[in-house]
C-alpha positions in Angstrom: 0.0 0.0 0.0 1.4 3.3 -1.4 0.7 5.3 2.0 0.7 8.6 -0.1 -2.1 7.4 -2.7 -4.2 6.8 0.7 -7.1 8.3 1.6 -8.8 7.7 4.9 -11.6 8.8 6.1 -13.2 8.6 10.3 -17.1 8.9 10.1 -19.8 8.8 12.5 -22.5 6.4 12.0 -25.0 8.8 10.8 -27.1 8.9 7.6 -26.5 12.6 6.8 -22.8 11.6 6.4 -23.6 9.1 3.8 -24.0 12.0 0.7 -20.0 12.8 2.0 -19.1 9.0 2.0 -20.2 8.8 -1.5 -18.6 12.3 -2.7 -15.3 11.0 -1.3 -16.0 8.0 -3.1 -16.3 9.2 -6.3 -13.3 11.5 -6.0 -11.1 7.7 -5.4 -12.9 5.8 -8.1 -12.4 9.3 -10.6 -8.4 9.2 -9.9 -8.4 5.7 -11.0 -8.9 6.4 -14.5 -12.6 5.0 -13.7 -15.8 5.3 -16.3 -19.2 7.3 -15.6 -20.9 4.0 -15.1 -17.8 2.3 -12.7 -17.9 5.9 -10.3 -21.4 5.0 -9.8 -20.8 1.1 -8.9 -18.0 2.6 -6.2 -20.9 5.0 -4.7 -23.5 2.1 -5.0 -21.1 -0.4 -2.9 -20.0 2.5 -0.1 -23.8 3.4 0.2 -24.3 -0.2 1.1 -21.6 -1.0 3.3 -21.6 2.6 4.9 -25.7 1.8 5.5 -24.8 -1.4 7.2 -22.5 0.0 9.5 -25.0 2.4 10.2 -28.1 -0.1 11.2 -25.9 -2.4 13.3 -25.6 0.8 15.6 -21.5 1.4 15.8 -20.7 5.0 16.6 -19.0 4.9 13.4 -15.6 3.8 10.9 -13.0 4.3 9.6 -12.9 3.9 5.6 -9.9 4.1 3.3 -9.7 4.5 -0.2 -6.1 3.5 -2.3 -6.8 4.6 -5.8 -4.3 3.1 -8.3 -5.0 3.3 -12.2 -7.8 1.0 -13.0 -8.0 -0.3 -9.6 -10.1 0.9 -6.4 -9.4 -0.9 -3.0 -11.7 0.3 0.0 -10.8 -0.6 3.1 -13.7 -0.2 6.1 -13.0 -1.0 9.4 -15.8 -0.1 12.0 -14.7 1.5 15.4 -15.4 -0.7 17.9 -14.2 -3.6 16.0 -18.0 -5.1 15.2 -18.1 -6.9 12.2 -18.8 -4.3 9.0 -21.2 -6.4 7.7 -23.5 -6.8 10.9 -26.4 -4.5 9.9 -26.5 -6.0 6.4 -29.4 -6.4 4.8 -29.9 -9.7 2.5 -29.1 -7.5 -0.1 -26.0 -6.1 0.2 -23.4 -9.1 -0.1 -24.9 -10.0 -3.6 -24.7 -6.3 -4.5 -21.1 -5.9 -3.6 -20.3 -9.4 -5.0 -21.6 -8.6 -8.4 -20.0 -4.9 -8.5 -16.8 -5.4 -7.2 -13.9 -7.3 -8.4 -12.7 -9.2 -4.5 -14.7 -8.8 -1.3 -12.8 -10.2 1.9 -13.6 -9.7 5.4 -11.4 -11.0 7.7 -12.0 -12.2 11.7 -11.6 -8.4 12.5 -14.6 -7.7 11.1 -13.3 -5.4 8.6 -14.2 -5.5 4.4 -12.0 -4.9 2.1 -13.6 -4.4 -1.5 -11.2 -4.3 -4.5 -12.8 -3.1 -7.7 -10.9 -3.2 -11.3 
């Protein structure tokens, strides 16, 4: 990981952070060289997660994004080490499975997406 290409990002779990989630979003996905269509896949896929983390009640995260030329890898991490995906509805998974390229979560709890 190229620590200068990294942007992170601490959030509170609250909805009317989500419009700035998906700005910063699309900022990362746009450095990567990425199409109209792929920006909004990246937006789609933080809205989820960011939502999830949201309904299982943390006080918030901790989200990175490490734009590379044609590659996107987002990092979230929650902040009281609860598993990202715990307030996921039966939705989201599929989603992020069929718009991103990897998704991996490890025993942390945390979700790293990459998406090519």
């Amino acid at each position: 990981m190229d620590s200068n290409r990294v942007i992170k990002v601490e959030v509170p779990s609250n909805k009317d952070f989500s419009r700035i989630m998906r700005l910063t979003a699309a900022g990362a996905a746009d450095a990567c060289g990425f199409n109209v269509d792929m920006i909004e896949d990246v937006k789609v896929m933080v809205s989820e997660v960011f939502g999830s983390i949201i309904e299982s009640g943390c006080p918030g995260a901790v989200i990175s994004f490490e734009p590379a030329e044609g590659r996107l890898v987002v990092l979230f991490e929650t902040c009281n080490g609860e598993p990202v995906l715990k307030g996921a509805n039966e939705m989201t998974v599929p989603i992020l499975e069929a718009l991103a390229g990897s998704v991996d979560s490890d025993k942390n709890g945390s979700l790293r997406l990459v998406i090519e």
